[in-house]
Structures are given as C-alpha cells and as structure tokens.
N, CA, C and O atoms as CSV, one atom per row, in Angstrom:
chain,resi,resn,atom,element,x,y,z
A,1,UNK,N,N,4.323,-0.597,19.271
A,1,UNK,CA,C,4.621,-0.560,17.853
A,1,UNK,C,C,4.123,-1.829,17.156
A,1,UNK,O,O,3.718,-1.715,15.999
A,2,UNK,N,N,4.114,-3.259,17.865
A,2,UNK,CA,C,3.962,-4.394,16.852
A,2,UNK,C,C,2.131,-4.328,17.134
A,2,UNK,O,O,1.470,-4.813,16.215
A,3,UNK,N,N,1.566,-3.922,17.995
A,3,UNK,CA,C,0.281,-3.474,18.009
A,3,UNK,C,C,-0.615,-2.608,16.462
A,3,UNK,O,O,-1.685,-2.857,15.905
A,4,UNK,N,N,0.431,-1.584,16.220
A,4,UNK,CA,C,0.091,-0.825,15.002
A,4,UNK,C,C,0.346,-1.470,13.999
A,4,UNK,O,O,-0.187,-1.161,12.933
A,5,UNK,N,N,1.340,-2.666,14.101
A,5,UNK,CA,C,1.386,-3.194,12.248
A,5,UNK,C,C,0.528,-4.124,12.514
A,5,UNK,O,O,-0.308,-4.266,11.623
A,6,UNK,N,N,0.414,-4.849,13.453
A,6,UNK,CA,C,-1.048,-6.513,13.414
A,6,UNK,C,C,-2.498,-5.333,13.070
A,6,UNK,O,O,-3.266,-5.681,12.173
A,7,UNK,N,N,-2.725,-4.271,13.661
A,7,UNK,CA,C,-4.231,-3.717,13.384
A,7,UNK,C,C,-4.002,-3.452,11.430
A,7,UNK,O,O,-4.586,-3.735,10.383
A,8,UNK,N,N,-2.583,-2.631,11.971
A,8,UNK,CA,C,-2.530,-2.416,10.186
A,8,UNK,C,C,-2.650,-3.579,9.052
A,8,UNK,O,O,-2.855,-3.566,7.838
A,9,UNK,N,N,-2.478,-4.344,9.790
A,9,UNK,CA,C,-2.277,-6.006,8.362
A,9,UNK,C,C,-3.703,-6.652,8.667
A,9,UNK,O,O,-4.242,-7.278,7.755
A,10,UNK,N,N,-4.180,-6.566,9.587
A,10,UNK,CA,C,-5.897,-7.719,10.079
A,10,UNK,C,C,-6.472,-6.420,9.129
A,10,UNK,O,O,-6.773,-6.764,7.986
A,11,UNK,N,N,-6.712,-4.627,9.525
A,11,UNK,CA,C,-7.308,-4.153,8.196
A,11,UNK,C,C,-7.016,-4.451,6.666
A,11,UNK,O,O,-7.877,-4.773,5.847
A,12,UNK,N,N,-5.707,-4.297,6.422
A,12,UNK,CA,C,-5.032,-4.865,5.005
A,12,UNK,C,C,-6.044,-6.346,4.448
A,12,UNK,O,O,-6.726,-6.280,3.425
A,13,UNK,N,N,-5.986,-7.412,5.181
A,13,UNK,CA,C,-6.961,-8.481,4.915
A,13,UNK,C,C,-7.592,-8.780,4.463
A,13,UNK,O,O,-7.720,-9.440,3.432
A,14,UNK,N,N,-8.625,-8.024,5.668
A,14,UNK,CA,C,-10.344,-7.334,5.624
A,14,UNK,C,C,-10.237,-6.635,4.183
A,14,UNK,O,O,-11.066,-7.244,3.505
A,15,UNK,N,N,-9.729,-5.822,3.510
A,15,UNK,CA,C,-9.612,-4.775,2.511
A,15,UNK,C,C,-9.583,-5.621,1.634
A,15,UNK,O,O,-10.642,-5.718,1.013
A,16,UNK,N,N,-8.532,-6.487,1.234
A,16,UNK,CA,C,-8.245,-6.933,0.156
A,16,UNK,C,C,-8.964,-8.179,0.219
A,16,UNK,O,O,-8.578,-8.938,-0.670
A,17,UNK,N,N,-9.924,-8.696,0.989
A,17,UNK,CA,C,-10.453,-9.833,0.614
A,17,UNK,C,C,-12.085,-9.207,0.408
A,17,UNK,O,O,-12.799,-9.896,-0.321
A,18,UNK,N,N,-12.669,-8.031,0.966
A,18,UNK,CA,C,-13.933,-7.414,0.676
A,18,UNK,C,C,-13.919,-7.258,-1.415
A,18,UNK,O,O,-14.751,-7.565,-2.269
A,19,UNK,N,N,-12.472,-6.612,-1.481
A,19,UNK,CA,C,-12.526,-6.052,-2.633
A,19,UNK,C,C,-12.136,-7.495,-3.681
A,19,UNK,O,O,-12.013,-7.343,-4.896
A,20,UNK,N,N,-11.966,-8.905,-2.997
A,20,UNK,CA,C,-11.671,-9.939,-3.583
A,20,UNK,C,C,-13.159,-10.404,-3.587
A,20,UNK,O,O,-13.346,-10.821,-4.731
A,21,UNK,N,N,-14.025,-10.504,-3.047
A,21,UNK,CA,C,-15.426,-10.464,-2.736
A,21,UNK,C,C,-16.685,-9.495,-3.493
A,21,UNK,O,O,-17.793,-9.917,-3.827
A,22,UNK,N,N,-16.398,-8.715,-3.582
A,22,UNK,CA,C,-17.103,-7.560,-4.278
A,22,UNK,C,C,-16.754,-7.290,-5.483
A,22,UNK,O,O,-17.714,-7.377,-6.249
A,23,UNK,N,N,-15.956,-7.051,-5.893
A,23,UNK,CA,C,-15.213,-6.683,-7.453
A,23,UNK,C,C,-14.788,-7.866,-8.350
A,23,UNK,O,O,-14.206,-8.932,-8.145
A,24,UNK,N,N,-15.245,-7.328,-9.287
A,24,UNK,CA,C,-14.899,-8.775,-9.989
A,24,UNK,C,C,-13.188,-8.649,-11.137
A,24,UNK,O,O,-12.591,-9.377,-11.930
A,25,UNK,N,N,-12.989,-6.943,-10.410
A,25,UNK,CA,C,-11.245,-7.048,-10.818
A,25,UNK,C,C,-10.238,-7.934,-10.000
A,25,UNK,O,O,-9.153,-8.413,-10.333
A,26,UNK,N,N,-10.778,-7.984,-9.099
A,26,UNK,CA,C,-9.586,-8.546,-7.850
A,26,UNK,C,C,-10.575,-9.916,-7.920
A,26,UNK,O,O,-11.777,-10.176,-7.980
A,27,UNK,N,N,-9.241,-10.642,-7.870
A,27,UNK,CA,C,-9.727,-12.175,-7.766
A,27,UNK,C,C,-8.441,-12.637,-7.082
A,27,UNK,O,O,-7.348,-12.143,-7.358
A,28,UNK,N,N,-8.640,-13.730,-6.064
A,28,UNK,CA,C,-8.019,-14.541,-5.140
A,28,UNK,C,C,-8.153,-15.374,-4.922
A,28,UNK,O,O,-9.334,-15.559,-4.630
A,29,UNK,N,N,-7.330,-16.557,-4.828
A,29,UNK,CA,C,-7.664,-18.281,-4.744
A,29,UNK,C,C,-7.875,-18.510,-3.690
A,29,UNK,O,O,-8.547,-19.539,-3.619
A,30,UNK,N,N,-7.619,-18.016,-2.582
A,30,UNK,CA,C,-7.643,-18.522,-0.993
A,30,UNK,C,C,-6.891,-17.174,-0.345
A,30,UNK,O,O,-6.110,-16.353,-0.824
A,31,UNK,N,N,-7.666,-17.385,1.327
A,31,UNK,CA,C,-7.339,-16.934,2.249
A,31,UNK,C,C,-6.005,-16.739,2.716
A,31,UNK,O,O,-5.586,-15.690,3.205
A,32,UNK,N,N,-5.173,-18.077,2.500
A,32,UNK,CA,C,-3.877,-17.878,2.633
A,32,UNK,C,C,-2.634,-17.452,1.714
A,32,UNK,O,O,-1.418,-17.541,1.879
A,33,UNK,N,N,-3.742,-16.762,0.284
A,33,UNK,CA,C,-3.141,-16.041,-0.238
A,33,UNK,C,C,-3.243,-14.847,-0.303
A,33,UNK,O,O,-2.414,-14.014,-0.672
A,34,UNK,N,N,-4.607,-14.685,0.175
A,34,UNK,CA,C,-4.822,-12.864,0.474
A,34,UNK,C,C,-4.144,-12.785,1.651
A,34,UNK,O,O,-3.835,-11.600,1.777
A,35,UNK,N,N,-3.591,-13.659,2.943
A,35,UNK,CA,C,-2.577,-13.233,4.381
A,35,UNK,C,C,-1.471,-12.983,3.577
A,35,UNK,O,O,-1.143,-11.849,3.923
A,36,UNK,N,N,-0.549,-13.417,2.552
A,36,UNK,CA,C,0.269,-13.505,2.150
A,36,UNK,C,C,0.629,-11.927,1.634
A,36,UNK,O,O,1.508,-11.144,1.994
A,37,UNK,N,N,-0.534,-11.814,0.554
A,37,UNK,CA,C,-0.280,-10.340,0.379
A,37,UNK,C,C,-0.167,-9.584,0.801
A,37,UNK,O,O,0.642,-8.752,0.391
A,38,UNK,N,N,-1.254,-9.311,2.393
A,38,UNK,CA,C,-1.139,-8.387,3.328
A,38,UNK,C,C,-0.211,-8.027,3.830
A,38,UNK,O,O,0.231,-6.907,4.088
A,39,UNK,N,N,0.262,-9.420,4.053
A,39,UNK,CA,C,1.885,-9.200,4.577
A,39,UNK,C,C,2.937,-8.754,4.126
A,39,UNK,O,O,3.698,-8.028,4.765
A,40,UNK,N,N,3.154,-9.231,2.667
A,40,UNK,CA,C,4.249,-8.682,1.598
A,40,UNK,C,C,3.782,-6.951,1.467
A,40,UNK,O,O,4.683,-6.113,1.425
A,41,UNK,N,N,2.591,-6.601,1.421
A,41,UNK,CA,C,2.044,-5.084,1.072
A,41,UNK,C,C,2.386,-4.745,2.279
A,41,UNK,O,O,3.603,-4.560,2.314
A,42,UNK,N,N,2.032,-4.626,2.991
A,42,UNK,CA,C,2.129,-4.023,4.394
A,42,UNK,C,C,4.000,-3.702,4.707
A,42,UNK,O,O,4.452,-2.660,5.181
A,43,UNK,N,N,5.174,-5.478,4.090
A,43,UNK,CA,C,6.039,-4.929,4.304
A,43,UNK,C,C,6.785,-4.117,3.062
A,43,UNK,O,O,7.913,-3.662,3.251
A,44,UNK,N,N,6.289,-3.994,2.117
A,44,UNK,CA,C,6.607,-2.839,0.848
A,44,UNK,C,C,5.798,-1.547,1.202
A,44,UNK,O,O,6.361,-0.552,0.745
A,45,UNK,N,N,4.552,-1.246,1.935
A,45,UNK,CA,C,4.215,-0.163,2.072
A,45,UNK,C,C,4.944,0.710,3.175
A,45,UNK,O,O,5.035,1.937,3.207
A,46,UNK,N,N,5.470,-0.275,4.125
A,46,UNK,CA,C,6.429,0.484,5.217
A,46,UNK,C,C,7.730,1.026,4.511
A,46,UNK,O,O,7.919,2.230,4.339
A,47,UNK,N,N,8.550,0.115,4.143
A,47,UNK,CA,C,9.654,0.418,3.208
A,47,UNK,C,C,9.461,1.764,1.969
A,47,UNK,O,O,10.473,2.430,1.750
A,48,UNK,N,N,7.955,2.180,1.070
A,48,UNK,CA,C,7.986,3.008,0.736
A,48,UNK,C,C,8.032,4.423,1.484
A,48,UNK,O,O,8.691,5.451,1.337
A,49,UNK,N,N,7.125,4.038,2.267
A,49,UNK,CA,C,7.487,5.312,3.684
A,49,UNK,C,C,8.695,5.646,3.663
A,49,UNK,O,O,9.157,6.645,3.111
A,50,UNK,N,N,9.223,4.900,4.210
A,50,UNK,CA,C,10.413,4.937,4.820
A,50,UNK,C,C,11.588,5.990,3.980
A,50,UNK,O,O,12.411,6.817,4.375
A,51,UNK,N,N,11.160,5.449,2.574
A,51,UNK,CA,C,12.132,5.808,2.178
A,51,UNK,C,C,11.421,7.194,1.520
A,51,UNK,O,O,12.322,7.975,1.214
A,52,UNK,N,N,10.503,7.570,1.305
A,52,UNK,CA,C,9.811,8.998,1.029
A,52,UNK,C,C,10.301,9.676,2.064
A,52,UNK,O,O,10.987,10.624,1.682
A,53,UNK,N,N,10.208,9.549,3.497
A,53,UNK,CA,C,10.419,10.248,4.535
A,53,UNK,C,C,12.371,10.496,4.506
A,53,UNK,O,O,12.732,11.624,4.841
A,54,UNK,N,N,13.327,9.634,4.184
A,54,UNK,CA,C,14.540,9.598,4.268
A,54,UNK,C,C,14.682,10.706,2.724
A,54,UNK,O,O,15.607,11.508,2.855
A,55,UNK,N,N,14.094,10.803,1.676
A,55,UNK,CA,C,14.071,11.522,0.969
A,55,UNK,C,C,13.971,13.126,0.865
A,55,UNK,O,O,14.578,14.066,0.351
A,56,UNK,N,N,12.842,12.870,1.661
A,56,UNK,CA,C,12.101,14.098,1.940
A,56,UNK,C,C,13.200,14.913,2.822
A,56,UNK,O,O,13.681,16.021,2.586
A,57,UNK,N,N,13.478,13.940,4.019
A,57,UNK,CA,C,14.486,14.677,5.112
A,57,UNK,C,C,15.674,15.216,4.186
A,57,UNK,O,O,16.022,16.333,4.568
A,58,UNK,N,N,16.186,14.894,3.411
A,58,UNK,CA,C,17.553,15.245,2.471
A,58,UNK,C,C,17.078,16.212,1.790
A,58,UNK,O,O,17.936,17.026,1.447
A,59,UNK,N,N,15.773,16.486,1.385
A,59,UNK,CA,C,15.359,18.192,0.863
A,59,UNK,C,C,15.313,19.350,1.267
A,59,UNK,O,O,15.552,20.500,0.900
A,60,UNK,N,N,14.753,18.480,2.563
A,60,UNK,CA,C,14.954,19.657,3.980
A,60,UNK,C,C,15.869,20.466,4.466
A,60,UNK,O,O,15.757,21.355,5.310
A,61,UNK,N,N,16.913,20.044,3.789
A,61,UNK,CA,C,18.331,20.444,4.292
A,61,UNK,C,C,18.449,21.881,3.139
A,61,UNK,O,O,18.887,23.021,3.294
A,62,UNK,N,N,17.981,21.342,2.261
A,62,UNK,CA,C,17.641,22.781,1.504
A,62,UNK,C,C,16.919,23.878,1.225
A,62,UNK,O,O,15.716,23.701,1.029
A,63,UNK,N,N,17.262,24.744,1.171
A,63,UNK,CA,C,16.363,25.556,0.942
A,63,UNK,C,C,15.488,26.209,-0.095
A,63,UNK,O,O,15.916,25.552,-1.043
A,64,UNK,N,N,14.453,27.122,-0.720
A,64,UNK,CA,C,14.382,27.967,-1.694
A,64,UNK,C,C,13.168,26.818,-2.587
A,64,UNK,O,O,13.216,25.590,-2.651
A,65,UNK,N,N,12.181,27.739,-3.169
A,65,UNK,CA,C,11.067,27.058,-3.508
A,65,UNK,C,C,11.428,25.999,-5.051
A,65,UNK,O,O,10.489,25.246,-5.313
A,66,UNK,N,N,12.349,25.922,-5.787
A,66,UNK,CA,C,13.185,24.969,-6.237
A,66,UNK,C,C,12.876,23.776,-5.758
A,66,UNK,O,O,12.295,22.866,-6.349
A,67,UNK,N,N,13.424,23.808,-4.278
A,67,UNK,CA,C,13.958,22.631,-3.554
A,67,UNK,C,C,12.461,22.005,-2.991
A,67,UNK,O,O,11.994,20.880,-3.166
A,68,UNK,N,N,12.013,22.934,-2.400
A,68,UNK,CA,C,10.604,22.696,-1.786
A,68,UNK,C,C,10.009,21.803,-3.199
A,68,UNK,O,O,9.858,20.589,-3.057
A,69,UNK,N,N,9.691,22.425,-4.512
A,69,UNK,CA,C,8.966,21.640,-5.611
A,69,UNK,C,C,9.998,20.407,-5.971
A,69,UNK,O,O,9.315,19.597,-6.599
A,70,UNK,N,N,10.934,20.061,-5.887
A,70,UNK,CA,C,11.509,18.721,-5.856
A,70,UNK,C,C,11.357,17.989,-4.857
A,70,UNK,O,O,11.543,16.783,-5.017
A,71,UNK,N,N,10.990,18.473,-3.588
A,71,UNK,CA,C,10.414,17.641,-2.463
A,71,UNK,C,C,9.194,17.152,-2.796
A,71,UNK,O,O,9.383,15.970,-2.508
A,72,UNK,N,N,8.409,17.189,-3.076
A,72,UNK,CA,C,6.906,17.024,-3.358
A,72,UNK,C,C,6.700,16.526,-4.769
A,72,UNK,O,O,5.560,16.216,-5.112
A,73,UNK,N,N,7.773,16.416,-5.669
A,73,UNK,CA,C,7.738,16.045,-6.695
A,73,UNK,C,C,8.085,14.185,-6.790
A,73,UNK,O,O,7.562,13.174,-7.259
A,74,UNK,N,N,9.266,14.573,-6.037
A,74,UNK,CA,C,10.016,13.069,-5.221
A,74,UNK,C,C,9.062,12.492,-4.339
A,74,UNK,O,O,8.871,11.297,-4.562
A,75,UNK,N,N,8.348,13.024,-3.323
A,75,UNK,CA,C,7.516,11.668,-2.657
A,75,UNK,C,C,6.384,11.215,-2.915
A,75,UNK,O,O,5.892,10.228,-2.369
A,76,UNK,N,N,5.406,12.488,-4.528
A,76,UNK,CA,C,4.911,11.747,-5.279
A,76,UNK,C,C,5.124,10.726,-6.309
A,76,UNK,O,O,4.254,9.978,-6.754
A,77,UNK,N,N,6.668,10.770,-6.732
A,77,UNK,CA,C,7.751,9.904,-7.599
A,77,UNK,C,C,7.501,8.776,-7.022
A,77,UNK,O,O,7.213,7.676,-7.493
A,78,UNK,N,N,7.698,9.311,-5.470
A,78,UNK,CA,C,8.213,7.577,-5.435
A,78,UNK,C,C,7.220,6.757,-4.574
A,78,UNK,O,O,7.643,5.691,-4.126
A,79,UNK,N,N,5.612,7.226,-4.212
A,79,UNK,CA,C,4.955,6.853,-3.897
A,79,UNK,C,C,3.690,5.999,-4.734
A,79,UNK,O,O,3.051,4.987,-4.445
A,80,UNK,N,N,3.662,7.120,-6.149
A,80,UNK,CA,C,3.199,6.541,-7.180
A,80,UNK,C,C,3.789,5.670,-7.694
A,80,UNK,O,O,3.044,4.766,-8.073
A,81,UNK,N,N,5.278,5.456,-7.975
A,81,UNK,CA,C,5.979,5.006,-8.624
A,81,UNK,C,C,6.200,2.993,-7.770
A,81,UNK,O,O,6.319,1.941,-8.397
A,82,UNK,N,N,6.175,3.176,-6.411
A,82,UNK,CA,C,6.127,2.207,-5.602
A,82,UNK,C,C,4.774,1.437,-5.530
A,82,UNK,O,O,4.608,0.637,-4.610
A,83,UNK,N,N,3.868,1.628,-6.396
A,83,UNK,CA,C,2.536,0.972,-6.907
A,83,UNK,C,C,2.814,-0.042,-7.577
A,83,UNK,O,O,2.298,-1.120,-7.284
A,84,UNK,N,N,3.958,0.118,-8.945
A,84,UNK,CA,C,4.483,-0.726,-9.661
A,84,UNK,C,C,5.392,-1.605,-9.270
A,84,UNK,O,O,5.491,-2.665,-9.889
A,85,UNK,N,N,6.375,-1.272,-7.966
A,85,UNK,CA,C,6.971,-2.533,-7.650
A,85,UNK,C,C,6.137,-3.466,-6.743
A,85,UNK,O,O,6.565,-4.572,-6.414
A,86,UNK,N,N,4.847,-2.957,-6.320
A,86,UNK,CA,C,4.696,-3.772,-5.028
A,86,UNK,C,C,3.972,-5.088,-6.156
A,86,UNK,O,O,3.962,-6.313,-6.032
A,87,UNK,N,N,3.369,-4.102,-7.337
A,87,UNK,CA,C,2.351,-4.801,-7.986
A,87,UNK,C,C,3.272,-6.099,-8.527
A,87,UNK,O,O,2.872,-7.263,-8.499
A,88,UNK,N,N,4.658,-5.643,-9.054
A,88,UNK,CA,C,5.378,-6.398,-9.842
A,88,UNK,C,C,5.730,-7.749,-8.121
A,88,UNK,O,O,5.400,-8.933,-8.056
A,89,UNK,N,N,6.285,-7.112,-7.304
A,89,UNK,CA,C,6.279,-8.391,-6.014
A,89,UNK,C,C,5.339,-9.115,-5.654
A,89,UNK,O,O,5.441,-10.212,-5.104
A,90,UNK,N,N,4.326,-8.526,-5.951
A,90,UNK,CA,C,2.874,-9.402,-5.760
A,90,UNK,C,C,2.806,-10.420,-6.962
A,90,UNK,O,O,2.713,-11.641,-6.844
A,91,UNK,N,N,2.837,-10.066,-7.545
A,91,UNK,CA,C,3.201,-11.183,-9.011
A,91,UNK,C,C,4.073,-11.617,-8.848
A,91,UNK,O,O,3.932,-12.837,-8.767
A,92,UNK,N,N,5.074,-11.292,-8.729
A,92,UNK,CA,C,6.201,-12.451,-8.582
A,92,UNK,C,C,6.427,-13.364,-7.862
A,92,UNK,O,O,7.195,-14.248,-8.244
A,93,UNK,N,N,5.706,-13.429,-6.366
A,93,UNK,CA,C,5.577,-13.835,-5.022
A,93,UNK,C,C,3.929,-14.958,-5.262
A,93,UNK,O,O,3.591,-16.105,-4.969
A,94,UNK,N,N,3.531,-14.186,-5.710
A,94,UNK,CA,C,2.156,-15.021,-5.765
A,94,UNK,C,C,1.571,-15.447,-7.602
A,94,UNK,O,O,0.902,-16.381,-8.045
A,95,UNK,N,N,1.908,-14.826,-7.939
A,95,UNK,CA,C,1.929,-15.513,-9.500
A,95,UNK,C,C,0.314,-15.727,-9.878
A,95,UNK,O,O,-0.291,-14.655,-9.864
A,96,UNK,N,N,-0.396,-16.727,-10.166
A,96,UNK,CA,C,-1.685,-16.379,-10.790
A,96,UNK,C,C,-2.687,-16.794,-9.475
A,96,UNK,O,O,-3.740,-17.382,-9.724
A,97,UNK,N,N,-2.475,-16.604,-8.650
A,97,UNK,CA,C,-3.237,-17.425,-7.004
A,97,UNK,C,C,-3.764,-15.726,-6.745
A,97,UNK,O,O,-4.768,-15.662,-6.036
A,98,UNK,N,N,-3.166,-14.247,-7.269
A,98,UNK,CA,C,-4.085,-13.432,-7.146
A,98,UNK,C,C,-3.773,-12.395,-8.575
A,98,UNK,O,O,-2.638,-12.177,-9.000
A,99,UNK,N,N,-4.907,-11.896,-9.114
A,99,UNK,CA,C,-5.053,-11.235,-10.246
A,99,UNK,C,C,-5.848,-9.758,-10.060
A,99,UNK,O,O,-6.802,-9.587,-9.300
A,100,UNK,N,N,-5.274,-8.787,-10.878
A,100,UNK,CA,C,-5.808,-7.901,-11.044
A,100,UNK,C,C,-6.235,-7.500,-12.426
A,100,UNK,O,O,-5.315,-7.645,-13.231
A,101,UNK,N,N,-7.179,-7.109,-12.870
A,101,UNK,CA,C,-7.968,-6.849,-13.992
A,101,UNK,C,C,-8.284,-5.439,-13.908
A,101,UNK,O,O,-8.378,-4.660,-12.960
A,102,UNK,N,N,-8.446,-5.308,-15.384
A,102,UNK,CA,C,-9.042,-4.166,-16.365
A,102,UNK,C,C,-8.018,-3.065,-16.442
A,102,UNK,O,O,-6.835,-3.406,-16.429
A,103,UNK,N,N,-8.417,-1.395,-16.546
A,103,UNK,CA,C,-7.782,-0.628,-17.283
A,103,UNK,C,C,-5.889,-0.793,-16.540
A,103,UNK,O,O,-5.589,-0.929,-15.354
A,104,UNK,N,N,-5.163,-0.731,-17.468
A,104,UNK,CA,C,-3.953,-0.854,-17.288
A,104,UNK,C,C,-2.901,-1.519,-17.007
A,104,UNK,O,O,-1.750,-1.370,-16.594
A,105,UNK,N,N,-3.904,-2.591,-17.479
A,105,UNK,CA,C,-3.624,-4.076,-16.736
A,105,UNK,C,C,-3.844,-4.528,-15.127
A,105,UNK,O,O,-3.213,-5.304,-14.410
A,106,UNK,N,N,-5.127,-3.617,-14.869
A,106,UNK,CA,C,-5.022,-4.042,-13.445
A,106,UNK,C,C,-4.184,-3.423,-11.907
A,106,UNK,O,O,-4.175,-3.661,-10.699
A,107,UNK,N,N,-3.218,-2.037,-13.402
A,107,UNK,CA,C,-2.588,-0.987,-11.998
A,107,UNK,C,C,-3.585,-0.447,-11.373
A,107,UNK,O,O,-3.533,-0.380,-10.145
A,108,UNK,N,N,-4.894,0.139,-12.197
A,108,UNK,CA,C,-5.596,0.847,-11.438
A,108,UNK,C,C,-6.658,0.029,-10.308
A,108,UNK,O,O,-7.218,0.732,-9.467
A,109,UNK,N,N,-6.864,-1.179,-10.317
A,109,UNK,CA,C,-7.582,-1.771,-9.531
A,109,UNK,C,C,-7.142,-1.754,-8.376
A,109,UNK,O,O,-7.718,-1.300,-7.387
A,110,UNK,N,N,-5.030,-2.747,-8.482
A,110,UNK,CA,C,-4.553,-2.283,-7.552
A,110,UNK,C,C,-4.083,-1.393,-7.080
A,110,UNK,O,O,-3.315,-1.473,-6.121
A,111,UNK,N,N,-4.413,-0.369,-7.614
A,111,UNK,CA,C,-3.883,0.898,-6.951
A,111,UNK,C,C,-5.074,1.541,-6.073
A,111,UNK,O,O,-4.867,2.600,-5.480
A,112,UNK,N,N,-6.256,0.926,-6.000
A,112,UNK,CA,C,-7.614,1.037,-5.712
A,112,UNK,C,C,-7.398,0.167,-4.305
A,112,UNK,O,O,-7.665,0.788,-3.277
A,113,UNK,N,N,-6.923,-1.264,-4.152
A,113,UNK,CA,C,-6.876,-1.784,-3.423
A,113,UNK,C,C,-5.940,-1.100,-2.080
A,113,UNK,O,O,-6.280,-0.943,-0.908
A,114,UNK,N,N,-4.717,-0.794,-2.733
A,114,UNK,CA,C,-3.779,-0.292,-1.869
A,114,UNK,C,C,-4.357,1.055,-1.190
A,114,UNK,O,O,-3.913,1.439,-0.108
A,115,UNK,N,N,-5.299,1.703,-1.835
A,115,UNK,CA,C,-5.864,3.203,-1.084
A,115,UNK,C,C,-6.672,2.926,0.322
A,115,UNK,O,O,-6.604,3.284,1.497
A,116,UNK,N,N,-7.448,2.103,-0.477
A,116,UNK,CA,C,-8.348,1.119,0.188
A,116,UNK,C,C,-7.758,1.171,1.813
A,116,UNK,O,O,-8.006,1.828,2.824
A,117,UNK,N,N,-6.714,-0.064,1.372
A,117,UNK,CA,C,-5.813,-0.484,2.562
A,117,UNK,C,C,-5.609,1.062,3.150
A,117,UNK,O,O,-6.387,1.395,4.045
A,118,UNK,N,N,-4.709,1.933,2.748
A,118,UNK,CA,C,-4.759,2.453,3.860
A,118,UNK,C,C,-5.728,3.675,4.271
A,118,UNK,O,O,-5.649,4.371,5.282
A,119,UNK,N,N,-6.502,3.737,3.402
A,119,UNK,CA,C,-7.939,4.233,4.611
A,119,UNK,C,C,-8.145,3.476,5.549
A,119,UNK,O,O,-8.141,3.924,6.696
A,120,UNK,N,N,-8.345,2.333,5.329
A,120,UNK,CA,C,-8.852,1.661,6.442
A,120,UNK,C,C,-7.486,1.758,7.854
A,120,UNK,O,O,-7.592,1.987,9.059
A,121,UNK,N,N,-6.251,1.454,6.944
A,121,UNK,CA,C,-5.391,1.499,8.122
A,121,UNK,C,C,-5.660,2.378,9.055
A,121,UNK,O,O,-5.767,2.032,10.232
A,122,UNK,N,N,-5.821,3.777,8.608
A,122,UNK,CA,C,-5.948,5.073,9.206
A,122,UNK,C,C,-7.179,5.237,10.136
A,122,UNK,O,O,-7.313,6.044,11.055
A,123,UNK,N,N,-7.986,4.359,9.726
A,123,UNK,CA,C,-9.618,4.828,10.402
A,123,UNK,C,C,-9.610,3.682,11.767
A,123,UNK,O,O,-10.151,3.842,12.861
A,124,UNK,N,N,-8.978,2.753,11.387
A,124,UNK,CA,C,-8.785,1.428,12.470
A,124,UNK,C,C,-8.173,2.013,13.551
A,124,UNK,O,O,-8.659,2.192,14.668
A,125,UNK,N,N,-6.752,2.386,13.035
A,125,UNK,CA,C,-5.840,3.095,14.019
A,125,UNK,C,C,-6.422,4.324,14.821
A,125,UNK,O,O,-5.918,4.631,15.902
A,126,UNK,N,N,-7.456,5.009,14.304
A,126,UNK,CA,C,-7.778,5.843,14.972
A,126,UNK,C,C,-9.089,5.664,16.273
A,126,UNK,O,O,-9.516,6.398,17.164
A,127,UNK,N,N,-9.313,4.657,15.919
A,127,UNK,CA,C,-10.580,3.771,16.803
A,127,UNK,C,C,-10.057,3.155,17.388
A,127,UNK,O,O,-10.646,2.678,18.358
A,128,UNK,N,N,-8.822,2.844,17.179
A,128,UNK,CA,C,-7.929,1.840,18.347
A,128,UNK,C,C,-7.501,3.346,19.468
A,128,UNK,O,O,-7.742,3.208,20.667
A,129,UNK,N,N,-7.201,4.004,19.229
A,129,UNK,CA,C,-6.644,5.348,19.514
A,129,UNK,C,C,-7.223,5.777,20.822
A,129,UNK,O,O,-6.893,5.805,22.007
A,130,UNK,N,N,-8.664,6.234,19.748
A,130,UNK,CA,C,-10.278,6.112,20.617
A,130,UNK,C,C,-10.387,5.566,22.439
A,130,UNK,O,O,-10.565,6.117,23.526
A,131,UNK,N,N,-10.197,4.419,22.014
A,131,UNK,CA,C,-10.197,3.287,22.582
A,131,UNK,C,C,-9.938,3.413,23.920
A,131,UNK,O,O,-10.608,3.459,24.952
A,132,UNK,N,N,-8.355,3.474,23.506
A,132,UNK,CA,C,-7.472,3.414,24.091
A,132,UNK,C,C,-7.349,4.167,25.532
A,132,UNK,O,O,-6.311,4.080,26.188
C-alpha cells in the first residue's frame, strides 16, 4: 500500500512541475513547493475518494432509479465540488509560492492539473503492475 501512494505522489510531482514548466498558467517558486503540493493533493485527493465511496456505499442501500440518479449526482457533487477545497488548501498552505491563472481564476487550470495528476497516477500504477 505505501508503494502505491510514493508512485502516486513522485507522478503527482512530475505532473505538476511539467505543467509548472510548460504552461504559463501554473507557476511555482521552487521544487520544495511543488513536493509540498503533491503531498497536500495527493492527501485531499485520497480523502475525496474516500468519502465519494462512503457516500456512494449509503446509496447502495437503496434502491429504485431515484436513488441510483442521486448516487451519481453526489459523487459528481462532491468530486467536482472537492476541486475548490483542495484549490482553496493549496492557497492557504502555500499562498503566492504557487499560482494558478486565467479563466476562472485559475479553477480551470487547476482542475487541468489535478486530471493530469491522475492520469498519470493511473498509467504509472499500471506499469508498475506490468512490472511487477
């Protein structure tokens, strides 16, 4: 298990320092502020899981296509919706040492970044998999 979050956070990194490198929305003062983020994202992206899946399980219990469209309504709620706190912890935690720019103030960049992240999580993990 601590195997899958170090591949997941060394991709997170890689991601957010390419797109700190390449894009001129994402800007970053240092290395040891893009580890910082990885880390804080990585532990807000688990916690959104977490709690989509604890959500989701409490729908389950119900039945009837109602329930089914409030399932899917809720873990897009709160998956989209968990864009804005990570963005707001990233700011608050790191303050102007990393910035996001343009439409929306920069949700959509980072919300670009965070996809980012986990494609890559997914494609790493699966080459580790490979591997294995």
């Amino acid at each position: 298990m601590l195997t899958r979050y170090l591949i997941a956070l060394l991709a997170d990194l890689v991601v957010i320092n390419l797109f700190a490198e390449y894009w001129h929305r994402v800007s970053i003062d240092s290395f040891s502020t893009s580890l910082i983020a990885a880390i804080l994202l990585q532990l807000l992206l688990q916690a959104t899981l977490a709690l989509e899946h604890r959500v989701g399980s409490w729908f389950d219990t119900h039945s009837g296509s109602l329930w089914t469209f409030l399932k899917f309504f809720s873990a897009w709620l709160i998956l989209f919706g968990s864009k804005f706190v990570m963005l707001g912890a990233v700011d608050r935690v790191l303050g102007d040492a990393i910035h996001f720019s343009g439409a929306m103030h920069g949700v959509l960049a980072f919300i670009a970044v965070v996809a980012g992240m986990l494609i890559a999580e997914e494609l790493v993990t699966r080459v580790y998999r490979r591997l294995a």
